[in-house]
Predicted model as a PDB file, atoms N, CA, C, CB and O in Angstrom, pLDDT in the B-factor column:
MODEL        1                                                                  
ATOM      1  N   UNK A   1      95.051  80.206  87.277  1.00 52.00           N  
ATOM      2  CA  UNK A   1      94.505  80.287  88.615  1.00 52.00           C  
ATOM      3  C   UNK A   1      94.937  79.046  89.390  1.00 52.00           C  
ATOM      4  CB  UNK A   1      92.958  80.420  88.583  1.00 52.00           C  
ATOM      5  O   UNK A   1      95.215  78.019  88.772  1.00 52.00           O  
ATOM      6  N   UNK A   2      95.023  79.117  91.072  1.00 61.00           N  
ATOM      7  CA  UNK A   2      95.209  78.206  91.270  1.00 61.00           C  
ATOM      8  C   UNK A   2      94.359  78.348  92.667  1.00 61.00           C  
ATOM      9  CB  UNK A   2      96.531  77.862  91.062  1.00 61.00           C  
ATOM     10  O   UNK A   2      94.011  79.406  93.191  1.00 61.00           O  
ATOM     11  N   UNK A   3      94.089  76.889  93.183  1.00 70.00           N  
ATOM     12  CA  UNK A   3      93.253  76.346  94.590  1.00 70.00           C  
ATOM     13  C   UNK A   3      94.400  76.131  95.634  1.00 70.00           C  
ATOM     14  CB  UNK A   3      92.312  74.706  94.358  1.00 70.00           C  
ATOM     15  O   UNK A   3      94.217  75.492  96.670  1.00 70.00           O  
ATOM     16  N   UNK A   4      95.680  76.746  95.271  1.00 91.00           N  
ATOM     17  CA  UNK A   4      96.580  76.642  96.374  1.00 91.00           C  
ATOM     18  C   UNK A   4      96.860  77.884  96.187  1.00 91.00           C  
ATOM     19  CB  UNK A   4      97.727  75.633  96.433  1.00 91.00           C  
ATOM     20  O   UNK A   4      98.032  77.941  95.814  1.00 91.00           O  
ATOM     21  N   UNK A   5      96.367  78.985  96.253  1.00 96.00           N  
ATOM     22  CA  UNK A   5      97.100  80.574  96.469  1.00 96.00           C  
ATOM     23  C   UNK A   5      95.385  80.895  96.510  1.00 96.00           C  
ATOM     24  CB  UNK A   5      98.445  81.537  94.842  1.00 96.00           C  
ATOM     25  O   UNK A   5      94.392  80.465  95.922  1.00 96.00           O  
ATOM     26  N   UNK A   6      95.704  81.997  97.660  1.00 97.00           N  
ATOM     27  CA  UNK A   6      94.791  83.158  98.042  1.00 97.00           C  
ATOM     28  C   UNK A   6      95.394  84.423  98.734  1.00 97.00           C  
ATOM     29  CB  UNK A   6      93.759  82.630  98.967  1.00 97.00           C  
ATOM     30  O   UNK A   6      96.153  84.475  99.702  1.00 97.00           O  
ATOM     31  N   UNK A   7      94.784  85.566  97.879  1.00 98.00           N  
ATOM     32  CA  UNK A   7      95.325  87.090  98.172  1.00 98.00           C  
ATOM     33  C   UNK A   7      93.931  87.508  98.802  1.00 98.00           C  
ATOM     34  CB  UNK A   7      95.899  88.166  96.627  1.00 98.00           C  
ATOM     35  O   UNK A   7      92.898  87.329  98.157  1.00 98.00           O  
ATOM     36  N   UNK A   8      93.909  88.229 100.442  1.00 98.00           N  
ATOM     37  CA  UNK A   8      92.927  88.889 100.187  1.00 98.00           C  
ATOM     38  C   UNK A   8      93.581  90.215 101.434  1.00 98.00           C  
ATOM     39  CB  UNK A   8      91.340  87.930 100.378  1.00 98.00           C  
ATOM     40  O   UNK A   8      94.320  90.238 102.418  1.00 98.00           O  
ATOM     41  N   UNK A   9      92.583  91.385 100.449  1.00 98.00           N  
ATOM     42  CA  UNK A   9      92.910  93.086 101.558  1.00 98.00           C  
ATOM     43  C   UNK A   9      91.745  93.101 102.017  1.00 98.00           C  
ATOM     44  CB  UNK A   9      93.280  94.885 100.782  1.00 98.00           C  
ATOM     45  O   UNK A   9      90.716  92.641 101.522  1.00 98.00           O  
ATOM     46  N   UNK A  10      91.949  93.776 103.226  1.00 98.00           N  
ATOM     47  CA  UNK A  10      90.836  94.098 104.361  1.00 98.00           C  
ATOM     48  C   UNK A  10      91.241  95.284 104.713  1.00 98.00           C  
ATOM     49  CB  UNK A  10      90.703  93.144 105.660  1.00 98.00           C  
ATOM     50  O   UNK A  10      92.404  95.549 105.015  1.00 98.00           O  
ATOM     51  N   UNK A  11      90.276  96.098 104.697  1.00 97.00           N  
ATOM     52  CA  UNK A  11      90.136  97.562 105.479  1.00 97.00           C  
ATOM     53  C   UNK A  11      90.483  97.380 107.057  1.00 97.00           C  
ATOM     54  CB  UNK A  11      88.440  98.206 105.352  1.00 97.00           C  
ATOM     55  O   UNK A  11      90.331  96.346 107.708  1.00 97.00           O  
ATOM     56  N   UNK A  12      90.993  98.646 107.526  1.00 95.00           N  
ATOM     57  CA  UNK A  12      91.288  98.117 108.913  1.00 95.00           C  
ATOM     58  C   UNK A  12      89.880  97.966 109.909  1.00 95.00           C  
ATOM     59  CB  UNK A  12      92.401  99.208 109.622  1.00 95.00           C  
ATOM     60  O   UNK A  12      89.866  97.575 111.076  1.00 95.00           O  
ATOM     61  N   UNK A  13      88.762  98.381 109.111  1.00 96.00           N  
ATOM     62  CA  UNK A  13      87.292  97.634 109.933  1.00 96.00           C  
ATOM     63  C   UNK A  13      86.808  96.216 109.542  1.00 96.00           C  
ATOM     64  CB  UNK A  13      85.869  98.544 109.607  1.00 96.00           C  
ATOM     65  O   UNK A  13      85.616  95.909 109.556  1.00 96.00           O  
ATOM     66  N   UNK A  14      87.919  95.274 109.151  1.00 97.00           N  
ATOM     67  CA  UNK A  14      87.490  94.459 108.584  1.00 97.00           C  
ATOM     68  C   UNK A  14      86.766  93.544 107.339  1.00 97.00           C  
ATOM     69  CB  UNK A  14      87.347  94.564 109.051  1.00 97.00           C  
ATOM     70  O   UNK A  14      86.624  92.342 107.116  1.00 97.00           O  
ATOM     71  N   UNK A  15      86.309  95.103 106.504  1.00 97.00           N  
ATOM     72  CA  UNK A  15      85.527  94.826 105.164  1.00 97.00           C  
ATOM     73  C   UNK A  15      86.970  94.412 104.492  1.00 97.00           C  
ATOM     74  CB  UNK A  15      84.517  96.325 104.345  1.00 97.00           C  
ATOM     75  O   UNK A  15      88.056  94.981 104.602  1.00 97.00           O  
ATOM     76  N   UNK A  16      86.570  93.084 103.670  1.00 97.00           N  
ATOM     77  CA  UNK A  16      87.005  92.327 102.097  1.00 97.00           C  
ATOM     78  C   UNK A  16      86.941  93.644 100.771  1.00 97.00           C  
ATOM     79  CB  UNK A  16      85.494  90.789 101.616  1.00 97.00           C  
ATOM     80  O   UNK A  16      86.028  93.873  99.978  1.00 97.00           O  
ATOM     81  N   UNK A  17      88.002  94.193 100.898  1.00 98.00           N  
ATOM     82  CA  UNK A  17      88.123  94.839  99.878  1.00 98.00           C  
ATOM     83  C   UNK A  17      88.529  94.416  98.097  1.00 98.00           C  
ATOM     84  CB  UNK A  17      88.895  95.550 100.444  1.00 98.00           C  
ATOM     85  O   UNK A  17      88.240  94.993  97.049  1.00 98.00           O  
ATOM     86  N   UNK A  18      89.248  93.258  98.359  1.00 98.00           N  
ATOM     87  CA  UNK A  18      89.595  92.393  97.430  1.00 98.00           C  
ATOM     88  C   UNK A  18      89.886  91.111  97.901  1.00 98.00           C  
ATOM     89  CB  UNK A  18      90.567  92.847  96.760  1.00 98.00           C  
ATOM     90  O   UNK A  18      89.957  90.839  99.100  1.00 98.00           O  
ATOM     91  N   UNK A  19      90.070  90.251  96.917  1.00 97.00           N  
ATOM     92  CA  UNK A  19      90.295  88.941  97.007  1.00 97.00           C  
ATOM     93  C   UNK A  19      91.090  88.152  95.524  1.00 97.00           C  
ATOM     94  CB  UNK A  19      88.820  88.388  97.357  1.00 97.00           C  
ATOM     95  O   UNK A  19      90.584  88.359  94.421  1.00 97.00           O  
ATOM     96  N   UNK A  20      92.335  87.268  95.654  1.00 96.00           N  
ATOM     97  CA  UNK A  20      91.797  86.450  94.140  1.00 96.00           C  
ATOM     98  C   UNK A  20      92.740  84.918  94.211  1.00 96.00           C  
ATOM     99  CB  UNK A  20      92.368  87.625  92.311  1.00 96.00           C  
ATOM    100  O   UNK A  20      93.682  84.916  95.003  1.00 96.00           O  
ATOM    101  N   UNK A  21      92.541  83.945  93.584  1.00 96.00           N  
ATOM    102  CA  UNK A  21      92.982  83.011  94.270  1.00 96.00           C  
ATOM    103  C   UNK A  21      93.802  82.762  92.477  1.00 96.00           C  
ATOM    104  CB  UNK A  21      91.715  81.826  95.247  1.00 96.00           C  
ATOM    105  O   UNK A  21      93.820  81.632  91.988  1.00 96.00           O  
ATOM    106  N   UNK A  22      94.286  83.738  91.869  1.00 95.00           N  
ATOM    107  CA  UNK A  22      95.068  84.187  90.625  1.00 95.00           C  
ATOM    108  C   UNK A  22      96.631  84.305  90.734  1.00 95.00           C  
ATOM    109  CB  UNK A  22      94.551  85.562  90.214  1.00 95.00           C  
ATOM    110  O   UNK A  22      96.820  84.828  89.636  1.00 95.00           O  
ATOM    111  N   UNK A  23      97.711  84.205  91.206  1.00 91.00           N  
ATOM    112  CA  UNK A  23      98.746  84.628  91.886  1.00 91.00           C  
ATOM    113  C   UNK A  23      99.291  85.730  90.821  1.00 91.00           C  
ATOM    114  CB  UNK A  23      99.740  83.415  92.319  1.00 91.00           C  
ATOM    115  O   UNK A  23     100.232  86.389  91.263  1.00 91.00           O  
ATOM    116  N   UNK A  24      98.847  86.077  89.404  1.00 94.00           N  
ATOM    117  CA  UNK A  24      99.315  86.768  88.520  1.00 94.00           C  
ATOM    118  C   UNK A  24      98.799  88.187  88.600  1.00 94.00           C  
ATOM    119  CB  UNK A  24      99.096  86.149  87.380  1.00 94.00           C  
ATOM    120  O   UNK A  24      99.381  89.195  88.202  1.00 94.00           O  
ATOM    121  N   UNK A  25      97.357  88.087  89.302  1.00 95.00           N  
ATOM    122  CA  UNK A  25      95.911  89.155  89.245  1.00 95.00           C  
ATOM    123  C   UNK A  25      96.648  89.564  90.857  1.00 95.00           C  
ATOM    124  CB  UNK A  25      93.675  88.208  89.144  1.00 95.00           C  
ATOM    125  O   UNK A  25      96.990  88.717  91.682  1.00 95.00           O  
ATOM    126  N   UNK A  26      96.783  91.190  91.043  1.00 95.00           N  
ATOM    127  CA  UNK A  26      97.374  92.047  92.101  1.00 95.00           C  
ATOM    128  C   UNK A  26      96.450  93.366  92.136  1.00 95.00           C  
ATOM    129  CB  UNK A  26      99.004  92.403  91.767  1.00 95.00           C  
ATOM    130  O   UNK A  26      95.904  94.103  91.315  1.00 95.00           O  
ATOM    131  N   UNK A  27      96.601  93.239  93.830  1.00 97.00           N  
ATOM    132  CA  UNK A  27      94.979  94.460  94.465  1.00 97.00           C  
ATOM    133  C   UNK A  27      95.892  95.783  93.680  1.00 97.00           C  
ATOM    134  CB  UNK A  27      94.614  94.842  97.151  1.00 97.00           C  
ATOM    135  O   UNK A  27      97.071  96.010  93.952  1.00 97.00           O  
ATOM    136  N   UNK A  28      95.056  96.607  92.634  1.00 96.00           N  
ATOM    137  CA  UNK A  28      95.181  97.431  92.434  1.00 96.00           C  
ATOM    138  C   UNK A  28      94.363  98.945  92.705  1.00 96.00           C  
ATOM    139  CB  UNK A  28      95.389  97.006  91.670  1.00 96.00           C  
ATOM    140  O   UNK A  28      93.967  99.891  92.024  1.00 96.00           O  
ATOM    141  N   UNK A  29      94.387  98.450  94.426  1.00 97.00           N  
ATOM    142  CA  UNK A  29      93.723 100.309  94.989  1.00 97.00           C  
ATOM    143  C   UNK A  29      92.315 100.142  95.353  1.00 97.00           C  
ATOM    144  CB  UNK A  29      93.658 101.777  93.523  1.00 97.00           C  
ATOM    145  O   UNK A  29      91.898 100.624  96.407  1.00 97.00           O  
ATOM    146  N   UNK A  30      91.476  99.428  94.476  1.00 96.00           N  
ATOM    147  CA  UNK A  30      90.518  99.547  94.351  1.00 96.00           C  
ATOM    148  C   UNK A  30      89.197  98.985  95.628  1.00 96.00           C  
ATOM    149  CB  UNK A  30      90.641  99.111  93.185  1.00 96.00           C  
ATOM    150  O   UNK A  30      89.700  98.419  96.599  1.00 96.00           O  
ATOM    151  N   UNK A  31      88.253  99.062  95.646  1.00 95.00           N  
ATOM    152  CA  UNK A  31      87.240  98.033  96.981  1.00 95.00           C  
ATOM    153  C   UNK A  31      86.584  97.318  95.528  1.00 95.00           C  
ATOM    154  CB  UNK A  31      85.592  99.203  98.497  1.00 95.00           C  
ATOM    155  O   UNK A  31      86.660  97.478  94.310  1.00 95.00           O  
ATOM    156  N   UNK A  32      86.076  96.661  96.262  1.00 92.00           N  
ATOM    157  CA  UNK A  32      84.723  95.942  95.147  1.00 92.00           C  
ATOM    158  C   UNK A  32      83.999  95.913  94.406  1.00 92.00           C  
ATOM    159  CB  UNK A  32      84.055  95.664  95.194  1.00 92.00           C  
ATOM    160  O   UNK A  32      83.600  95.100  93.572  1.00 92.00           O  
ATOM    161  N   UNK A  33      83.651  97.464  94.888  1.00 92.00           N  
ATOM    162  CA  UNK A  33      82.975  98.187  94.021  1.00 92.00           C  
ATOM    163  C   UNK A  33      83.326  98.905  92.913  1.00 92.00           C  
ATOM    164  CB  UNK A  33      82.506  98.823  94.559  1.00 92.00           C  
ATOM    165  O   UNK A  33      82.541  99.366  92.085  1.00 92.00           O  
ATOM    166  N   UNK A  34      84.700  99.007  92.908  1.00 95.00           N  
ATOM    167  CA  UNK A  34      85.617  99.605  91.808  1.00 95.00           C  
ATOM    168  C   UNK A  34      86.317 100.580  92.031  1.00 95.00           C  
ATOM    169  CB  UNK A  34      85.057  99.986  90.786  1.00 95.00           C  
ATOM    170  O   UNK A  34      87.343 100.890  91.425  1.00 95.00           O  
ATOM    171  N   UNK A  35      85.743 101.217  93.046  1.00 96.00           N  
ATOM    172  CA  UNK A  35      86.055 102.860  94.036  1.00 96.00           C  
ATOM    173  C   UNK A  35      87.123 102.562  94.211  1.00 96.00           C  
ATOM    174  CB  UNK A  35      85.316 103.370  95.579  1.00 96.00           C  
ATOM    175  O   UNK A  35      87.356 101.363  94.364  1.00 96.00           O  
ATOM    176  N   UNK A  36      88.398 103.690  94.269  1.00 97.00           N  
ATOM    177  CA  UNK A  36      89.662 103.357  94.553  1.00 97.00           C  
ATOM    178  C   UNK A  36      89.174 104.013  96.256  1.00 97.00           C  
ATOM    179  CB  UNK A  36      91.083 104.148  93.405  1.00 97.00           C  
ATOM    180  O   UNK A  36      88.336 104.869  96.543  1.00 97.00           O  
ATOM    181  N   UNK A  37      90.098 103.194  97.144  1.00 98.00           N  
ATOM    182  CA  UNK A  37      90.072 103.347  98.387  1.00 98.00           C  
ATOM    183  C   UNK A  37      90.501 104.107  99.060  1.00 98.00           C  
ATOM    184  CB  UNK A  37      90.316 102.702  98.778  1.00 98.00           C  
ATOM    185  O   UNK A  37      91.672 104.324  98.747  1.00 98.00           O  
ATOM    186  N   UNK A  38      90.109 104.797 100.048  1.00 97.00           N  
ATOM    187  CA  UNK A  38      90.495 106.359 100.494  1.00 97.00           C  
ATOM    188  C   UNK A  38      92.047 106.165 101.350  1.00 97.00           C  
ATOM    189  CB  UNK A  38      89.045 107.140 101.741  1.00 97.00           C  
ATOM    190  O   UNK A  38      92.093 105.088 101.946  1.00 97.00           O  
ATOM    191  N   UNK A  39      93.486 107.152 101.521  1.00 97.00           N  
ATOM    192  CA  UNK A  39      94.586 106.889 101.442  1.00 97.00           C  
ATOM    193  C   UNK A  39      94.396 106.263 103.434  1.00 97.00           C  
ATOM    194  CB  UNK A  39      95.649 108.346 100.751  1.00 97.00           C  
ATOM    195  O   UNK A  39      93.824 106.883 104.330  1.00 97.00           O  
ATOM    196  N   UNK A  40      95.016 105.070 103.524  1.00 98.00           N  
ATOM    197  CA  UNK A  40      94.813 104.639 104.774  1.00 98.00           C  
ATOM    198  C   UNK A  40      95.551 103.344 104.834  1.00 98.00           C  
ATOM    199  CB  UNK A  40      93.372 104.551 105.113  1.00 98.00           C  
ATOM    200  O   UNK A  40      95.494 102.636 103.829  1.00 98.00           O  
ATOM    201  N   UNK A  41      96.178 102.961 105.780  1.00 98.00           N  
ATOM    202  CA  UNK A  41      96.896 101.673 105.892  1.00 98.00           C  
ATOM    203  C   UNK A  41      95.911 100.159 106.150  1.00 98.00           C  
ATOM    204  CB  UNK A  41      97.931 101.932 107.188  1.00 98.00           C  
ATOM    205  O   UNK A  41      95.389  99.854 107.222  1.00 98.00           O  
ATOM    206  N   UNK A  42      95.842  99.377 104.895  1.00 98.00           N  
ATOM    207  CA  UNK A  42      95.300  98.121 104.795  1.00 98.00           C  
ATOM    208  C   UNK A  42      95.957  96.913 105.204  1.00 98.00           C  
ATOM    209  CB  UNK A  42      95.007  97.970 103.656  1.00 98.00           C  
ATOM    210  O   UNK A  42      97.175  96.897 105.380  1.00 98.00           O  
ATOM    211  N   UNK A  43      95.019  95.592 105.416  1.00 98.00           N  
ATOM    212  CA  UNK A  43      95.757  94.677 105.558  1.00 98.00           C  
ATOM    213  C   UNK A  43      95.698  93.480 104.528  1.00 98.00           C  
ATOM    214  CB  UNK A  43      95.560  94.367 106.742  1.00 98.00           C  
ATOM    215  O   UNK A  43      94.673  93.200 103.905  1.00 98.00           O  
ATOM    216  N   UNK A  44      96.749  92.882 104.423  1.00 98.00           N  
ATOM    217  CA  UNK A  44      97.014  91.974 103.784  1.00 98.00           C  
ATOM    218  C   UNK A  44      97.009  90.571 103.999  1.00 98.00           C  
ATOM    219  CB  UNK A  44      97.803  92.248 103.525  1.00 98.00           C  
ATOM    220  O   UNK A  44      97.807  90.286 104.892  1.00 98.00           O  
ATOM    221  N   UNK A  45      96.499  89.707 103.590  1.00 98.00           N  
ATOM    222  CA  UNK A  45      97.002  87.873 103.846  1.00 98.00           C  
ATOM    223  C   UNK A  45      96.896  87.048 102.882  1.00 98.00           C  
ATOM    224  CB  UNK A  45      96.191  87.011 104.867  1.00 98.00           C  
ATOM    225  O   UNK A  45      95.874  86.759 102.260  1.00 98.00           O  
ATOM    226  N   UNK A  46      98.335  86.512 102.691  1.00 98.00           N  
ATOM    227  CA  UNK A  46      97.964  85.034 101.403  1.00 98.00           C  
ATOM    228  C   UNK A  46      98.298  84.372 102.202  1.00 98.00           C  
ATOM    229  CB  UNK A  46      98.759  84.629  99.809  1.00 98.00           C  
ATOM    230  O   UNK A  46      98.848  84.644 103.269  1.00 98.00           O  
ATOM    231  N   UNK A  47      97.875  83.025 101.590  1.00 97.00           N  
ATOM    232  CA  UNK A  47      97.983  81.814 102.028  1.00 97.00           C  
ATOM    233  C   UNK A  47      97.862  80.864 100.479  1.00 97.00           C  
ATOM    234  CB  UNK A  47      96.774  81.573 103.260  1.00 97.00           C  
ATOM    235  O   UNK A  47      97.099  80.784  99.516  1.00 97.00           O  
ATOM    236  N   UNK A  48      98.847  80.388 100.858  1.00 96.00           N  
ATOM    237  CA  UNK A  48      99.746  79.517  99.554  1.00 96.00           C  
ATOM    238  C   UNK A  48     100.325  77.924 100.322  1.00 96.00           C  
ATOM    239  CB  UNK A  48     101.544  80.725  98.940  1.00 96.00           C  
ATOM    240  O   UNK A  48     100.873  77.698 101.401  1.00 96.00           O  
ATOM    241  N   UNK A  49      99.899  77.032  99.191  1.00 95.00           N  
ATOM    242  CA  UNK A  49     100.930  75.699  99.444  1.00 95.00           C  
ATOM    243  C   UNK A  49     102.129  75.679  98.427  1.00 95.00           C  
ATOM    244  CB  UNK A  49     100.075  74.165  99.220  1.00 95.00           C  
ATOM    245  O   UNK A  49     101.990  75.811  97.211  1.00 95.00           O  
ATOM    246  N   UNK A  50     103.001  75.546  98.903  1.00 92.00           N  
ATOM    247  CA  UNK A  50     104.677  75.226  98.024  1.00 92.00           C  
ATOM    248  C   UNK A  50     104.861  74.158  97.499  1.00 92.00           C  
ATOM    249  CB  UNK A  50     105.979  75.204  98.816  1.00 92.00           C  
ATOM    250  O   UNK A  50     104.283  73.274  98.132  1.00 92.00           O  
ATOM    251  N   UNK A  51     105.587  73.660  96.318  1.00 90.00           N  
ATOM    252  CA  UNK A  51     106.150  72.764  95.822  1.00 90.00           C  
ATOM    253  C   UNK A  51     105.949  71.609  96.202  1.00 90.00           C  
ATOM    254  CB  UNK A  51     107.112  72.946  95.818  1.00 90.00           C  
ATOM    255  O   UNK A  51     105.507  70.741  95.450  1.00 90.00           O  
ATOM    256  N   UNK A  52     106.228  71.425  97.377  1.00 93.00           N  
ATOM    257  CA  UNK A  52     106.382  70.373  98.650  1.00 93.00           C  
ATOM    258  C   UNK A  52     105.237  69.852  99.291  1.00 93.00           C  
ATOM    259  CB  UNK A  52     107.096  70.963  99.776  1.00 93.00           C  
ATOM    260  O   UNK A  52     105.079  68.897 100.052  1.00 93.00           O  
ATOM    261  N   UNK A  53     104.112  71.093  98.586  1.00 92.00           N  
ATOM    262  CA  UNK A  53     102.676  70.628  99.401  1.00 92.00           C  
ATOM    263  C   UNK A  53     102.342  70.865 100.450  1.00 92.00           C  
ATOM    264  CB  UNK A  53     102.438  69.517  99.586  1.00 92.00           C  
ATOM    265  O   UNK A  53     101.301  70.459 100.967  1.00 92.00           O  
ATOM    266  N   UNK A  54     103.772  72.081 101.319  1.00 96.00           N  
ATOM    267  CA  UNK A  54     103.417  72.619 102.354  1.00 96.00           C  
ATOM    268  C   UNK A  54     102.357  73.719 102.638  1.00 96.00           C  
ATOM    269  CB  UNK A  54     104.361  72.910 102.682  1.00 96.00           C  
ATOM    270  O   UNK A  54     101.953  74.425 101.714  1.00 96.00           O  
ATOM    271  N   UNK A  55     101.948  73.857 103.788  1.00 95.00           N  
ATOM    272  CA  UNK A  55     100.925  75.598 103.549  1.00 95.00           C  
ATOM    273  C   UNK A  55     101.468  76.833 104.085  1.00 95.00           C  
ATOM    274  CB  UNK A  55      99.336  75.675 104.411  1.00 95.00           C  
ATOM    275  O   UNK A  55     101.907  76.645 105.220  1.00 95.00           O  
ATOM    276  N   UNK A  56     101.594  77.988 103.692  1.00 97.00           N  
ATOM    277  CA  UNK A  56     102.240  78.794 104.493  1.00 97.00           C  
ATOM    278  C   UNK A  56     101.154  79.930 104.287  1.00 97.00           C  
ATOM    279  CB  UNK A  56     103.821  79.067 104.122  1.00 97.00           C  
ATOM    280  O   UNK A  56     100.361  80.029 103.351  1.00 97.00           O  
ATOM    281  N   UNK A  57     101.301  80.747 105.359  1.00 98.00           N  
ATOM    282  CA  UNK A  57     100.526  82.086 105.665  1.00 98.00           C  
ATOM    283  C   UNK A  57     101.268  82.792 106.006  1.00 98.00           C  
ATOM    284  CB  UNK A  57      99.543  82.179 106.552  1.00 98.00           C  
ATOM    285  O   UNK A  57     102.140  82.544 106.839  1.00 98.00           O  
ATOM    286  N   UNK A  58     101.020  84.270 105.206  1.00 98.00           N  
ATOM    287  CA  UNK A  58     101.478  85.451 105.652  1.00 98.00           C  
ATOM    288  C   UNK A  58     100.624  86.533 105.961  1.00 98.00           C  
ATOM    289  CB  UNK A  58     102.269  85.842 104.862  1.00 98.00           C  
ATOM    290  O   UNK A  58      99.428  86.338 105.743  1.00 98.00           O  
ATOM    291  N   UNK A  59     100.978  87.678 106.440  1.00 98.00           N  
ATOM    292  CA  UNK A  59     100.238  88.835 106.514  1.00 98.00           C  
ATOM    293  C   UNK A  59     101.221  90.029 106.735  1.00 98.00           C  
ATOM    294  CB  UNK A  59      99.188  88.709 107.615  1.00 98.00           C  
ATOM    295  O   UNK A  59     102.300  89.870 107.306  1.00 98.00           O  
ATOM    296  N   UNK A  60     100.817  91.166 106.279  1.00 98.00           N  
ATOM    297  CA  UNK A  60     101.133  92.392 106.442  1.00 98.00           C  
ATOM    298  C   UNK A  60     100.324  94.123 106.531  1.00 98.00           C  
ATOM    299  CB  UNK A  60     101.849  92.245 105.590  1.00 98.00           C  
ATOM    300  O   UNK A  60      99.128  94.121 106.819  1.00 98.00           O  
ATOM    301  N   UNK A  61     100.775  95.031 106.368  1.00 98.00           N  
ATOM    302  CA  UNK A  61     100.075  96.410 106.193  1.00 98.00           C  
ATOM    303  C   UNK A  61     100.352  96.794 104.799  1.00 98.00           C  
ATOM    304  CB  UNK A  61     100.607  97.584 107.227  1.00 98.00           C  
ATOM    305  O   UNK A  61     101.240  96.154 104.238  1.00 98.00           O  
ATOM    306  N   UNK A  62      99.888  97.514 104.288  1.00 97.00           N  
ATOM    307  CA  UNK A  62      99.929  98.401 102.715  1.00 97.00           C  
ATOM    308  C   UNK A  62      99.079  99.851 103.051  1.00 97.00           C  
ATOM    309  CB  UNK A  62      98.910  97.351 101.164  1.00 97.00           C  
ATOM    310  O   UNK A  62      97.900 100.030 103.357  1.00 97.00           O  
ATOM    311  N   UNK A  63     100.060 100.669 102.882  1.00 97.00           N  
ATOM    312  CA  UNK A  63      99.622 102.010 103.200  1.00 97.00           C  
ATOM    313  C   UNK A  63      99.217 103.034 101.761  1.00 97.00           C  
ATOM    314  CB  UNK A  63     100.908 102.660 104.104  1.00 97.00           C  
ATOM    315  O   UNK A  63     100.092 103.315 100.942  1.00 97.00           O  
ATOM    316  N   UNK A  64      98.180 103.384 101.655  1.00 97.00           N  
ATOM    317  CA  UNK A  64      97.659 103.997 100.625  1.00 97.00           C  
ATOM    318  C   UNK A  64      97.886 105.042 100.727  1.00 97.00           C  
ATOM    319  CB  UNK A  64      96.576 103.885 100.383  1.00 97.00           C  
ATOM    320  O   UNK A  64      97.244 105.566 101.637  1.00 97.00           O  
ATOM    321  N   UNK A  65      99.131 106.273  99.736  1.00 96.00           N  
ATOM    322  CA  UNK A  65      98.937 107.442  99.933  1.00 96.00           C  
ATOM    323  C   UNK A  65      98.949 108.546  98.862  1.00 96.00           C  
ATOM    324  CB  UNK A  65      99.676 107.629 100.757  1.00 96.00           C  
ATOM    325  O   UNK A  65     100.000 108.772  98.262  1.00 96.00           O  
ATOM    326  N   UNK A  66      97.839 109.242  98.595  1.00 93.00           N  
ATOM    327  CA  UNK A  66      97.295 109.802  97.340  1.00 93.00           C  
ATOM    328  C   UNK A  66      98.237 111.327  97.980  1.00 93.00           C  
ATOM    329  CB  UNK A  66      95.151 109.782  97.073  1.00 93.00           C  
ATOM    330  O   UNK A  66      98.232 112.373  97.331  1.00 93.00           O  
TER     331      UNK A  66                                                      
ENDMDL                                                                          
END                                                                             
């Protein structure tokens, strides 16, 4: 685990569907509750420091389709 990496998905209403600050541990479908999540485009953001000690942030969509 590390205190320089964070993964977290958000429903597009905003609910924390996952989270993990693991860079090995990857959102597999699921909400919190364990429920795999109904097919719909989510969002994504890590935020990581590099080598260098820099910080970088990203974000994207992940589209769920059963």
């Amino acid at each position: 685990m590390s205190e320089h990496y964070y993964l977290s998905v958000y429903s597009r209403f905003g609910e924390l569907l996952f989270e993990t600050n693991n860079y090995e541990t990857g959102w597999d479908g699921r909400s919190k509750g364990g429920n795999l999540v109904p097919s719909d485009s989510y969002v994504w953001i890590i935020k990581f420091k590099d080598l260098k000690g820099n910080f970088h942030q990203d974000s994207g969509f992940i589209n769920v389709i059963y």
